[in-house]
VEXNU-304898 format. One record per residue: residue in three letters; y, z, x of N, C-alpha, C, O, CB in turn. Coordinates in Angstrom, 2 decimals. Atoms other than C-alpha are relative to their C-alpha. Glycine has a CB too. Layout:
BEGIN
> rest, nY, nZ, nX, caY, caZ, caX, cY, cZ, cX, oY, oZ, oX, cbY, cbZ, cbX
> ALA, Y, Z, X, Y, Z, X, Y, Z, X, Y, Z, X, Y, Z, X
...
REM end
This chain:
BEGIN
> rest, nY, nZ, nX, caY, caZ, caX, cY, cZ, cX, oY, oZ, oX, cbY, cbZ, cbX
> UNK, -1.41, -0.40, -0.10, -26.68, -14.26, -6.86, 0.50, 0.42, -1.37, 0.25, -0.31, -2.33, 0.87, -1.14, 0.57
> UNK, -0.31, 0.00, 1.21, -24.98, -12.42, -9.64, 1.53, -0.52, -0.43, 2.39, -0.77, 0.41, -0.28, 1.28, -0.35
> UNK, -1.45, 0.96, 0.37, -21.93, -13.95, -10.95, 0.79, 1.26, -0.73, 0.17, 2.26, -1.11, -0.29, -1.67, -1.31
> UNK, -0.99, -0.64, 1.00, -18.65, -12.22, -12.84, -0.27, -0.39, -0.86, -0.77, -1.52, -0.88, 1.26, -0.09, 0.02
> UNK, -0.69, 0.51, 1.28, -18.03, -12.30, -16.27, 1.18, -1.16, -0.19, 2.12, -0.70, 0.47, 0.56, 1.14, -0.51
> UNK, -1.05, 0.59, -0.07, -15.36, -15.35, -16.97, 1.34, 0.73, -0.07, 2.38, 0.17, 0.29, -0.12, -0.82, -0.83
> UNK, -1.26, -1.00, 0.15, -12.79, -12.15, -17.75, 0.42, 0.31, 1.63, 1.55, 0.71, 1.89, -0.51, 1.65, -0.94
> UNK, -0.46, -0.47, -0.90, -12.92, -11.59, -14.14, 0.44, -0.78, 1.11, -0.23, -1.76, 1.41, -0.70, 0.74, 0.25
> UNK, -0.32, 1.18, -0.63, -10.60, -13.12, -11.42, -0.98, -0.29, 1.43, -1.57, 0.61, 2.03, 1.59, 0.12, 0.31
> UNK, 0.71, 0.14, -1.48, -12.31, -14.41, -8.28, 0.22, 1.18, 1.04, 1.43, 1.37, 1.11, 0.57, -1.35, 0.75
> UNK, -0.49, -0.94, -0.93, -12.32, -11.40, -5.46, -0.08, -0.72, 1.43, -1.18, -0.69, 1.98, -0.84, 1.38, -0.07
> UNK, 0.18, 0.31, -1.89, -11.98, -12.80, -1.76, 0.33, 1.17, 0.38, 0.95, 2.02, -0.25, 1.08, -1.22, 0.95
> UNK, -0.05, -1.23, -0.95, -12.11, -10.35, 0.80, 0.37, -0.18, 1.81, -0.16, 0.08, 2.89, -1.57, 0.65, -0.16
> UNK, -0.94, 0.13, -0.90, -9.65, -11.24, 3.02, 1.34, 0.76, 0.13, 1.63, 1.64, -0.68, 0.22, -1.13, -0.09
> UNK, -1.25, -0.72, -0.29, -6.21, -10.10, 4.49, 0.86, -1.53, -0.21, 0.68, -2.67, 0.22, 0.07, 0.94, 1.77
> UNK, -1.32, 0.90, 0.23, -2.84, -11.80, 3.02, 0.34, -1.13, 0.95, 0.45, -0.74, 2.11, 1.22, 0.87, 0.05
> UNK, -1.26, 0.79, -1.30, -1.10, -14.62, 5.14, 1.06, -0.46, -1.07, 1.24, -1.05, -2.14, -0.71, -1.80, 1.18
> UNK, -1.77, -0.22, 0.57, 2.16, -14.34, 4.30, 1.36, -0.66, 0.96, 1.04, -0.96, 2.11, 0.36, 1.92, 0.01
> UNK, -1.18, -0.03, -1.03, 5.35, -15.08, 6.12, 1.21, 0.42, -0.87, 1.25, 0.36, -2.10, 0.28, -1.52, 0.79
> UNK, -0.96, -1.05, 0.20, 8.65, -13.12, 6.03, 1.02, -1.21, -0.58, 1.38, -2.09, 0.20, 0.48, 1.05, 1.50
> UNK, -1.02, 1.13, 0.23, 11.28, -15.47, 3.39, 0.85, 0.88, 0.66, 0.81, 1.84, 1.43, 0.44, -0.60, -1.56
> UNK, -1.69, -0.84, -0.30, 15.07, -14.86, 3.39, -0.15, 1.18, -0.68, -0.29, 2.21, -0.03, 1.57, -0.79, -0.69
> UNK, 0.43, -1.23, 1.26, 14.49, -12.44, 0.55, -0.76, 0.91, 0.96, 0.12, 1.78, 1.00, -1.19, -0.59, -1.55
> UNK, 1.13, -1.01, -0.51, 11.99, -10.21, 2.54, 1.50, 0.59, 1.31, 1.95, 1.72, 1.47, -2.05, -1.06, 0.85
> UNK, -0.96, -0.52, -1.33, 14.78, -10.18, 5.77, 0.98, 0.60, -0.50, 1.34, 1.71, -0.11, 0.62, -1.07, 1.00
> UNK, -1.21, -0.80, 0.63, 17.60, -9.50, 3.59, -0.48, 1.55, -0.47, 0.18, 2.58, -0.34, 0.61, -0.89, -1.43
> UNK, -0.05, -1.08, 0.60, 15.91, -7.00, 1.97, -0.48, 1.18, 1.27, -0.12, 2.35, 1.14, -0.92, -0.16, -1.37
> UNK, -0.38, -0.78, -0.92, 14.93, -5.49, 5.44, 0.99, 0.63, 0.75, 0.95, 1.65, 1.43, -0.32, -0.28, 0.43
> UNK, -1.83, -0.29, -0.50, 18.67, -5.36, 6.43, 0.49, 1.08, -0.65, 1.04, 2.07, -0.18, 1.20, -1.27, -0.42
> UNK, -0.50, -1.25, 0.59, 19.32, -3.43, 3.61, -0.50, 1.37, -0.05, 0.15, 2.41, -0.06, 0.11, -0.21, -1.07
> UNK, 0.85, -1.34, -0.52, 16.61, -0.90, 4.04, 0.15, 0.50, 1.19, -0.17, 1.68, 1.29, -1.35, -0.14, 0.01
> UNK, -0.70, -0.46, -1.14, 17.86, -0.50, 7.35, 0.79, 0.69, -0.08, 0.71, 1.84, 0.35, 0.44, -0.68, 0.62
> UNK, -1.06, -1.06, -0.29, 21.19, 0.57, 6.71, -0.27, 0.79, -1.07, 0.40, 1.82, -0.97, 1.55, -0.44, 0.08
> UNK, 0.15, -1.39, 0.97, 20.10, 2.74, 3.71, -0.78, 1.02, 1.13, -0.22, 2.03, 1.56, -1.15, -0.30, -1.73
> UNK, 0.11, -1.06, -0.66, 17.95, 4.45, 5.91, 0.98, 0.66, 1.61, 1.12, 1.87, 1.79, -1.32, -0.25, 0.16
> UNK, -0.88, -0.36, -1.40, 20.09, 4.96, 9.40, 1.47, 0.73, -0.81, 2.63, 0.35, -0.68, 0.47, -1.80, 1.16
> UNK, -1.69, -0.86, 0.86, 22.84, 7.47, 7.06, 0.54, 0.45, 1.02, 1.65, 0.91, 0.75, -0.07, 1.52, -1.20
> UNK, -1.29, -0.05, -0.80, 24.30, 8.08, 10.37, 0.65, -0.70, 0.81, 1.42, -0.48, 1.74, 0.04, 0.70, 0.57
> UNK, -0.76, 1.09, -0.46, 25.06, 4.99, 10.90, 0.10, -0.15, 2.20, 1.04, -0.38, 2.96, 1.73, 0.40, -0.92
> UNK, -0.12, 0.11, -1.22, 23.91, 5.00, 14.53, -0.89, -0.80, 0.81, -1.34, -0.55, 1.93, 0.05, 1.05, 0.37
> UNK, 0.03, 1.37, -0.74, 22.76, 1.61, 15.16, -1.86, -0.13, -0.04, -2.34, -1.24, 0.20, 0.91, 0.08, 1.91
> UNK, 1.49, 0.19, -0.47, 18.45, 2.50, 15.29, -0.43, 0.99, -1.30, 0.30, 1.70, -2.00, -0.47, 0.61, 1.88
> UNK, 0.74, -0.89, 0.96, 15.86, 4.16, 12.97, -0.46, 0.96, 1.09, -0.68, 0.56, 2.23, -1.27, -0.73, -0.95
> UNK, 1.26, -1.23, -0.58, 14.00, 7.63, 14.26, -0.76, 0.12, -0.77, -0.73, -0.43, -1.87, 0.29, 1.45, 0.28
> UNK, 1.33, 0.36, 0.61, 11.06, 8.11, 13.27, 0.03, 0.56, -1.42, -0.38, -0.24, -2.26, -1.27, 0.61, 0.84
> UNK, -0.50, 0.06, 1.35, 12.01, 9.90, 10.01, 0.52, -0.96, -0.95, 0.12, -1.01, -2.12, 0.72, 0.62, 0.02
> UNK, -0.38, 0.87, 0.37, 13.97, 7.15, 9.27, -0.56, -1.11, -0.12, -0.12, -1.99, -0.87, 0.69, -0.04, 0.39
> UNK, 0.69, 1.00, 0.09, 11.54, 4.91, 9.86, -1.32, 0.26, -1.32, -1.78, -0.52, -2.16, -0.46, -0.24, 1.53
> UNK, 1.25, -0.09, 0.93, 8.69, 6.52, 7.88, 0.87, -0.13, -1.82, 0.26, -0.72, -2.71, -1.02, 1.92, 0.40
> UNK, -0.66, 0.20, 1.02, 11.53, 6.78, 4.78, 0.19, -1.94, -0.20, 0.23, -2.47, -1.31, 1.40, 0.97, 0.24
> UNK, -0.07, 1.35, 0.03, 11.86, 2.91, 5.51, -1.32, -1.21, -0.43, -1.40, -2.34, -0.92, 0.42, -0.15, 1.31
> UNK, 1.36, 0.81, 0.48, 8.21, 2.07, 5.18, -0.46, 0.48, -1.26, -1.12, -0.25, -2.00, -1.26, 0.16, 1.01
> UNK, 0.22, 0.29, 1.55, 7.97, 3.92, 1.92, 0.84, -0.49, -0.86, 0.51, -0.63, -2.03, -0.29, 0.96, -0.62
> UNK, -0.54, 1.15, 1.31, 10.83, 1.89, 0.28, -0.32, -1.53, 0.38, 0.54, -2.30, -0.06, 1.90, 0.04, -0.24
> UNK, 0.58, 1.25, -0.37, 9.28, -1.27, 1.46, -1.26, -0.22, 0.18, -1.53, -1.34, 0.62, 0.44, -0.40, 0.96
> UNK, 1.43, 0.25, 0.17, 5.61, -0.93, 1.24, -0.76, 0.90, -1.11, -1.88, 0.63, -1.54, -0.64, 0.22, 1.36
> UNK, 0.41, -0.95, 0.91, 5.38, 2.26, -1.25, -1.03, 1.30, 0.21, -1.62, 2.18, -0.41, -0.47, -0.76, -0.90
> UNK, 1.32, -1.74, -0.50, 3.25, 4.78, 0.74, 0.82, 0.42, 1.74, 1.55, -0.28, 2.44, -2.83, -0.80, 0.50
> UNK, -0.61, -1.18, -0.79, 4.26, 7.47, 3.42, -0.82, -0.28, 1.37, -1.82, 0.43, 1.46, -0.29, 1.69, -0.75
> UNK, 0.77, 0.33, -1.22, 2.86, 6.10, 6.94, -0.50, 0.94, 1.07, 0.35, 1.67, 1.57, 0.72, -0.81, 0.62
> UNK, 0.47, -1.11, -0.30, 0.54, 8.27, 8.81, 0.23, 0.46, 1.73, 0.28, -0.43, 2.58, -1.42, -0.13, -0.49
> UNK, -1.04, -0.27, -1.08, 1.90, 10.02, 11.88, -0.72, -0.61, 1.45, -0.22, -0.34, 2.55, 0.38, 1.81, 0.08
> UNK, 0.28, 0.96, -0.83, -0.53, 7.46, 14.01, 0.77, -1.29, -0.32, 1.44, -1.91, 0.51, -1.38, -0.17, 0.01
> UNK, -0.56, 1.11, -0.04, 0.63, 4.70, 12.40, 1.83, 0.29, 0.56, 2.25, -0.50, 1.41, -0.29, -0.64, -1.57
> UNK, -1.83, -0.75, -0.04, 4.74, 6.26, 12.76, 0.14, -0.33, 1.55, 1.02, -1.11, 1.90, 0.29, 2.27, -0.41
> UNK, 0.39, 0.51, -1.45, 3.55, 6.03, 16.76, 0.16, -1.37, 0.01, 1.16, -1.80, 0.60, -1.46, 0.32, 0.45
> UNK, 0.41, 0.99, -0.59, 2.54, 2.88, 16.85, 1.46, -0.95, -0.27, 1.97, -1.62, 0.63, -1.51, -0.49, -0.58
> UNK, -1.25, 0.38, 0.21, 5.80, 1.63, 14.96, 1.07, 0.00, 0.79, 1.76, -1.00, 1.01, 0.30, 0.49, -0.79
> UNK, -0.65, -0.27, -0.69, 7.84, 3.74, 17.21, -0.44, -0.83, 1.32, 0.36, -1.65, 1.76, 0.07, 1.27, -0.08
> UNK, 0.14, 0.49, -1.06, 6.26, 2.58, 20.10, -0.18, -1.43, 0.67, -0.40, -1.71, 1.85, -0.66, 0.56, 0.17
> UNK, 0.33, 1.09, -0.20, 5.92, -0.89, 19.67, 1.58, -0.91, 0.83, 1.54, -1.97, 1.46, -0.61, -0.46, -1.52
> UNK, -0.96, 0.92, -0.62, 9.53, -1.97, 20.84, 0.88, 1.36, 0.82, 1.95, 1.76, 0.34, 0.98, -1.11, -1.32
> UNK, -0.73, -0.92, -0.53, 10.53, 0.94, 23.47, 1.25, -0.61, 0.79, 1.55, -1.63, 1.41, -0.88, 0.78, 0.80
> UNK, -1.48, 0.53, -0.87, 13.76, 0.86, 24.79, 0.76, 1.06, 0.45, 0.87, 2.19, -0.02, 1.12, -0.86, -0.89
> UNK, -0.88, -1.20, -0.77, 16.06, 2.48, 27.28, 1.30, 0.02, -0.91, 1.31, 1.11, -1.47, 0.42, -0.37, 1.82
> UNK, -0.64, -0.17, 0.68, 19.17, 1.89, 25.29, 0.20, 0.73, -1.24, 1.34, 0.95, -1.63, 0.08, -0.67, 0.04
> UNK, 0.22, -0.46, 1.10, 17.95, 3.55, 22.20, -0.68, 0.83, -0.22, -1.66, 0.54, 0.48, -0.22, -0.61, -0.58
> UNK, 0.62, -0.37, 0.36, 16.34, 5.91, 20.99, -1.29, -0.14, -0.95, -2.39, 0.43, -0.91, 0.59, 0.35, -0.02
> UNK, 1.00, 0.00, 1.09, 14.64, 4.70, 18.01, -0.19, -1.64, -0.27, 0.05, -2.14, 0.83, 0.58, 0.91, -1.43
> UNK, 0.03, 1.58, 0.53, 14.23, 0.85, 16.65, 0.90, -0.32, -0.84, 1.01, 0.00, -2.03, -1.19, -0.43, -0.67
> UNK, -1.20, 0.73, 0.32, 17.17, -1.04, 16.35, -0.09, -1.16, -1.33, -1.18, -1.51, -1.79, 0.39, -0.73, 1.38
> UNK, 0.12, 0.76, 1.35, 17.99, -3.36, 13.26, -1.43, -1.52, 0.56, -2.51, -1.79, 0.02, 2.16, -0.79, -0.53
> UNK, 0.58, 1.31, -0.28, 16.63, -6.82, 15.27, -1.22, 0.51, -0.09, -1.81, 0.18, -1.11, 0.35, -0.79, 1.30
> UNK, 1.26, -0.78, -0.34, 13.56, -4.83, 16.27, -1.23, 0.37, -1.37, -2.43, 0.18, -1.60, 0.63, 1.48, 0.65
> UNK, 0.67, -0.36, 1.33, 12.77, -3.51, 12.97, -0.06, -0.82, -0.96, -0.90, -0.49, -1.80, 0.49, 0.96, -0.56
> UNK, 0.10, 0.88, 0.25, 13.37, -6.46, 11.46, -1.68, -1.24, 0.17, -2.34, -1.77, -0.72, 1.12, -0.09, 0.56
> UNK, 0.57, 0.24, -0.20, 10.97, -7.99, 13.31, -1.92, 0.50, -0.45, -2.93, -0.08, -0.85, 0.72, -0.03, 0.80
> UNK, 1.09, -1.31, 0.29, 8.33, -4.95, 12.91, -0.75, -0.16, -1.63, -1.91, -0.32, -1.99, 1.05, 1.72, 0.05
> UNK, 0.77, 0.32, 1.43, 7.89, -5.31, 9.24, 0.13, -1.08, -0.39, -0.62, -1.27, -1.34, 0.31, 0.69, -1.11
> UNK, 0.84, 1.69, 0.06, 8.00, -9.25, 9.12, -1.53, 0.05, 0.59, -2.51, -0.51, 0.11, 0.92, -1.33, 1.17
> UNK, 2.04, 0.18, -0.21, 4.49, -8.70, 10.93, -0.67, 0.97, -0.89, -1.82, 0.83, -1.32, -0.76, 0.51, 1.82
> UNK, 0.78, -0.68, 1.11, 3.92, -5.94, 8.65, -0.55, -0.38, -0.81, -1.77, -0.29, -0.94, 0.43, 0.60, -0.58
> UNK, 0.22, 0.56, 1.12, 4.25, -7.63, 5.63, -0.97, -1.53, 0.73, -1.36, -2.28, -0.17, 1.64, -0.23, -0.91
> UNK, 0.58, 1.47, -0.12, 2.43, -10.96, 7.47, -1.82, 0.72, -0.02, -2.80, -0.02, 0.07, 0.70, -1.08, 1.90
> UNK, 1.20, -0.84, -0.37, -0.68, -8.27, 7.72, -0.30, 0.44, -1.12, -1.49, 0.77, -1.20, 0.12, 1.08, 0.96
> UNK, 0.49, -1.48, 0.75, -0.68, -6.17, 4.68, -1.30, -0.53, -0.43, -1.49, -1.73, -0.65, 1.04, 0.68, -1.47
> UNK, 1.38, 0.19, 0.64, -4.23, -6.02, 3.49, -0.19, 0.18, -1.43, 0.15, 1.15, -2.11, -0.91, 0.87, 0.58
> UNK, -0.24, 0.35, 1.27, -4.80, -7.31, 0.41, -0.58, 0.86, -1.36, -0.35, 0.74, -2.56, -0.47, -1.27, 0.02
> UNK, 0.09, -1.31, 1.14, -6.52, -4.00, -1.12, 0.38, 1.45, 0.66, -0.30, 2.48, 0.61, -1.72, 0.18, -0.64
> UNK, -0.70, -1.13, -0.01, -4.12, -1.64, 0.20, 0.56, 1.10, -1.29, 0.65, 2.32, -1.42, 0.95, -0.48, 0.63
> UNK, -0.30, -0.77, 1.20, -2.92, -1.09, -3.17, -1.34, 0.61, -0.75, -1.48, 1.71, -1.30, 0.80, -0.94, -0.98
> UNK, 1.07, -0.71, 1.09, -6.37, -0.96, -4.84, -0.46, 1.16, 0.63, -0.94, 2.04, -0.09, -1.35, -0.91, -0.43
> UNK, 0.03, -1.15, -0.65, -6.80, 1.57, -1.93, 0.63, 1.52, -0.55, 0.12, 2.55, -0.98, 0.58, -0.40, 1.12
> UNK, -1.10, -1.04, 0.77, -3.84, 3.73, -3.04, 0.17, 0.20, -0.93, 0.95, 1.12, -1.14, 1.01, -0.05, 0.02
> UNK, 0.00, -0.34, 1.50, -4.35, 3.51, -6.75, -1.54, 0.78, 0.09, -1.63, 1.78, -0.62, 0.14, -1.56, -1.20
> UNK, 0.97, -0.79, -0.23, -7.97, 4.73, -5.69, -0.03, 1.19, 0.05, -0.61, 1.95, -0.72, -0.40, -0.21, 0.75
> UNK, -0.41, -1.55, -0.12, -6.73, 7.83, -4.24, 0.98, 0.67, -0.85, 1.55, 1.72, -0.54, 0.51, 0.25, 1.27
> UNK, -1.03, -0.57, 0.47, -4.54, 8.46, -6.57, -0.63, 0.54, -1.61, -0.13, 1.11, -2.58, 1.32, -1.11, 0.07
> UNK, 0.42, -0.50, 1.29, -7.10, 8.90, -9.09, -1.69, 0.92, 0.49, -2.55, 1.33, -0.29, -0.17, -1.62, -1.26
> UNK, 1.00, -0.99, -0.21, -9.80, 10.89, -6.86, 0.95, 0.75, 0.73, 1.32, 0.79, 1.91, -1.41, -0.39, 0.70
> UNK, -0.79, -1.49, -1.11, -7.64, 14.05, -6.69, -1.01, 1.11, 0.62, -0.53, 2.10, 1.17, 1.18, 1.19, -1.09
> UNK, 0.65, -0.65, -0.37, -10.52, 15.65, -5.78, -0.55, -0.05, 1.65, -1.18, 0.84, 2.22, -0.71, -0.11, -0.91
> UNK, 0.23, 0.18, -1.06, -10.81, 13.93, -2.39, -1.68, -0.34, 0.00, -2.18, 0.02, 1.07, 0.57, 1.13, 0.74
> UNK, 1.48, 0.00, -0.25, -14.95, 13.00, -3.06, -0.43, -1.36, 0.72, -1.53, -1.64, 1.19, -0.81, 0.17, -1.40
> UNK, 0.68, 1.41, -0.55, -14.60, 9.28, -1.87, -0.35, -0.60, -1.23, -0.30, -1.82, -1.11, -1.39, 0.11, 1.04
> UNK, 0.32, 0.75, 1.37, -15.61, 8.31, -5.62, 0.48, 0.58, -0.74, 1.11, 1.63, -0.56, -1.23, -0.21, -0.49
> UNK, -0.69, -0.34, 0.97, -14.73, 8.35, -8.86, -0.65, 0.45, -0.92, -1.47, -0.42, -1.18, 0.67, -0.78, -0.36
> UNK, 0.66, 0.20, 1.07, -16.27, 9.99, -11.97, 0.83, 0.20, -1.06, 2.01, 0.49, -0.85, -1.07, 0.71, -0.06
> UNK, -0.14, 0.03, 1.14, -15.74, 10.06, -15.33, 1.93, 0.86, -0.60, 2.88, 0.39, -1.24, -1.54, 0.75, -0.42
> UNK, -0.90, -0.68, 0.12, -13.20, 13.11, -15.33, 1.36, -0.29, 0.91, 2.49, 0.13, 0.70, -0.56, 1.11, 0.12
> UNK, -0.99, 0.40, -0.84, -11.30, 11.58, -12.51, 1.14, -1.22, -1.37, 2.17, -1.32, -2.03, -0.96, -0.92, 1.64
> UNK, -0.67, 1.45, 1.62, -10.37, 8.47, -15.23, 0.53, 1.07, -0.79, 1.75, 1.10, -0.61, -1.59, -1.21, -1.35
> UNK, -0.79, -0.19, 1.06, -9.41, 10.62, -17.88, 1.20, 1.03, 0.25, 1.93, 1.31, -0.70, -0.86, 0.41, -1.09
> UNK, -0.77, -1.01, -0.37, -7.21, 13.25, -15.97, 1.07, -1.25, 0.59, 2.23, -0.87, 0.43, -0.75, 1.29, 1.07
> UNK, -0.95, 0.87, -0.27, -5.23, 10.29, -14.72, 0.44, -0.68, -1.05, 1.65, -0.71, -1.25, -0.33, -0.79, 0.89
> UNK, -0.66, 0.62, 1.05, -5.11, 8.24, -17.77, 0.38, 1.10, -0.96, 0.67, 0.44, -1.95, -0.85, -1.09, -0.63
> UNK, -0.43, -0.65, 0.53, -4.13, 11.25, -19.57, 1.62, -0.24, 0.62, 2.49, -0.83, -0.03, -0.80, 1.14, 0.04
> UNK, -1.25, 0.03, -0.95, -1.05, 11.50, -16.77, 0.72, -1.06, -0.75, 1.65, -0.70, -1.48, -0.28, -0.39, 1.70
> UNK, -0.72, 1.26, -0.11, 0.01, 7.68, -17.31, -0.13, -0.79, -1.40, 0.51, -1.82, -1.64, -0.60, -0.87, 1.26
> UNK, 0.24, 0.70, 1.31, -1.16, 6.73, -20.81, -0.30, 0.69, -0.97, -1.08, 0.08, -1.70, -0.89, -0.85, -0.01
> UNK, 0.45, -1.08, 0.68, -1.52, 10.01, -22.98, -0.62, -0.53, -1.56, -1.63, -0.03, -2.06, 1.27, 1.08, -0.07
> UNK, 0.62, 0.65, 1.07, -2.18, 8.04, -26.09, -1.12, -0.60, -0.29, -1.74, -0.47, -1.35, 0.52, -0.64, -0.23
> UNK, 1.28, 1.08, -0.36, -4.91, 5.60, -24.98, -1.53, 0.78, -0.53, -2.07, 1.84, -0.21, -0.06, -0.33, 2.03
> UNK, 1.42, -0.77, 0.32, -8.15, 6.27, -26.60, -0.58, 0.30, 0.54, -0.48, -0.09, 1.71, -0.79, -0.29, -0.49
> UNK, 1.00, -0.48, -1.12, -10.97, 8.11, -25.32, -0.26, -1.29, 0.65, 0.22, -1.80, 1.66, -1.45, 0.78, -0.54
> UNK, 0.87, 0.75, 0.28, -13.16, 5.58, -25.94, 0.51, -1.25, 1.00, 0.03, -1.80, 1.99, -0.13, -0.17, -1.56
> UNK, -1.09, 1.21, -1.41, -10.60, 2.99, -24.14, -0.22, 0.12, 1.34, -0.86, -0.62, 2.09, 1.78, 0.29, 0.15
> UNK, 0.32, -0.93, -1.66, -10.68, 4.79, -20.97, -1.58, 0.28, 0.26, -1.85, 0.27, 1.47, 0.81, 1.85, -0.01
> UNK, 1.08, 0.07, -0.78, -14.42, 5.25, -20.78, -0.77, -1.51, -0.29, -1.96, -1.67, -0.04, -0.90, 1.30, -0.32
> UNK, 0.79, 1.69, -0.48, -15.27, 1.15, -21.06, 0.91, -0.07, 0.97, 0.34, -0.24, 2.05, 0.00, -1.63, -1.19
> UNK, -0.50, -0.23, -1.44, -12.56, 1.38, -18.54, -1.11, 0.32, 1.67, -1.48, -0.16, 2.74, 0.92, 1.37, -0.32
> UNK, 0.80, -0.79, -1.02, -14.51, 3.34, -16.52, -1.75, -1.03, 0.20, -2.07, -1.82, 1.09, -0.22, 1.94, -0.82
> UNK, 1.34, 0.65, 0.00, -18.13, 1.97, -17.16, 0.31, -1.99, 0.56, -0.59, -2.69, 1.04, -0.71, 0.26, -1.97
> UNK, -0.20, 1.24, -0.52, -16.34, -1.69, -16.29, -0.25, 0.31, 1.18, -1.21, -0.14, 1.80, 1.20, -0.65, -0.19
> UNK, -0.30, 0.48, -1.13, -15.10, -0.68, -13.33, -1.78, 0.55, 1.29, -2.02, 0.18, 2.44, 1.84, 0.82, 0.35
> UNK, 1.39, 0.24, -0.73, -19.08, 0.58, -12.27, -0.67, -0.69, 0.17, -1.33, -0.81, 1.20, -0.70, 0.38, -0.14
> UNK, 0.54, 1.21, -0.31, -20.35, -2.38, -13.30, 0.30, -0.77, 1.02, -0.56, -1.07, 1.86, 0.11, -0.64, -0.83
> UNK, -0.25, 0.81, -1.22, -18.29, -4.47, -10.98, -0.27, 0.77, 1.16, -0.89, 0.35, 2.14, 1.39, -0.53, 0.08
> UNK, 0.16, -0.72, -1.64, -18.32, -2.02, -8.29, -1.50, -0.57, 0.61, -1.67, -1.12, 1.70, -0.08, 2.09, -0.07
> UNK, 1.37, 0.10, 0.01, -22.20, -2.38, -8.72, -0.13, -1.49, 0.69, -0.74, -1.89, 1.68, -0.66, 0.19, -1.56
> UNK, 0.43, 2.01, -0.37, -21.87, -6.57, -8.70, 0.42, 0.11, 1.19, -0.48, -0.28, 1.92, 0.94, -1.58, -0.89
> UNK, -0.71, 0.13, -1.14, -19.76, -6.23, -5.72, -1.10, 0.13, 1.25, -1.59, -0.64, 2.08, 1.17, 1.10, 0.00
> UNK, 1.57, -0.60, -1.05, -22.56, -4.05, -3.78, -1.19, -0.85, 0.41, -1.68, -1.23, 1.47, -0.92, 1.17, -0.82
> UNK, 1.15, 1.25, -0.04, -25.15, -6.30, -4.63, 0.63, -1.24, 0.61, -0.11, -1.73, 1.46, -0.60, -0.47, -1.59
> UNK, -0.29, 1.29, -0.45, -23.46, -9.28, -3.68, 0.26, -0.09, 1.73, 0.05, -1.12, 2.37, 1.30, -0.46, -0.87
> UNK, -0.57, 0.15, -1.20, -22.20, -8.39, -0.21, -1.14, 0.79, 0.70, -1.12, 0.97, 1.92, 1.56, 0.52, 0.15
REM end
């Protein structure tokens, strides 16, 4: 078995358990009425996909937007009402998977769409976000993150 370096934190490869505090509901309330600007009681699905990127940080894909919409249909409404939506992203957030982000920082640095990363991918991004940062910085960057990738492979 190969082991981490002590620099590195433990990885489990699991999904979050979470539950929704006050803080999380309140702050669904308010993302509610920011998004519903016409004040007419439900999200549509626009409103909803604007709702899941100020509360999760990415643009939900027009299966997932379905499944949202469709999870609490109702004759009264058109779209998902505050209680409803409320509800909706308390299980969201009791779900999110715990490398969604390392997912989305992934893609955000293969603009090339290849599924991997090389060399030029790293420095065209850390150029973007850190223009100063040494080469040299950015490619042990890089060569770290093959190594682990590598330990990872091997291990699982």
């Amino acid at each position: 078995m190969v082991e981490l370096p002590k620099m590195f934190p433990t990885i489990t490869l699991h999904k979050r358990e979470r539950k929704a505090t006050d803080a999380d509901i309140r702050r669904f309330v308010e993302v509610f009425h920011l998004c519903d600007m016409d004040k007419k009681s439900y999200l549509s699905r626009e409103d909803m996909k604007m709702a899941v990127v100020m509360l999760f940080g990415y643009k939900p894909s027009k299966s997932e937007t379905d499944l949202l919409m469709a999870s609490y249909p109702s004759i009264h409404s058109p779209g998902v009402p505050l209680e409803q939506f409320v509800c909706l992203m308390g299980k969201k957030l009791t779900v999110e998977d715990h490398f969604e982000r390392t997912r989305r920082i992934f893609n955000a640095f293969d603009a090339q769409c290849r599924g991997f990363l090389k060399l030029d991918d790293f420095e065209r991004a850390f150029k973007l976000v850190a223009p100063r940062l040494p080469e040299r910085t950015v490619l042990e960057a890089f060569r770290l993150i093959l190594w682990v990738s590598c330990v990872l492979v091997v291990r699982d």
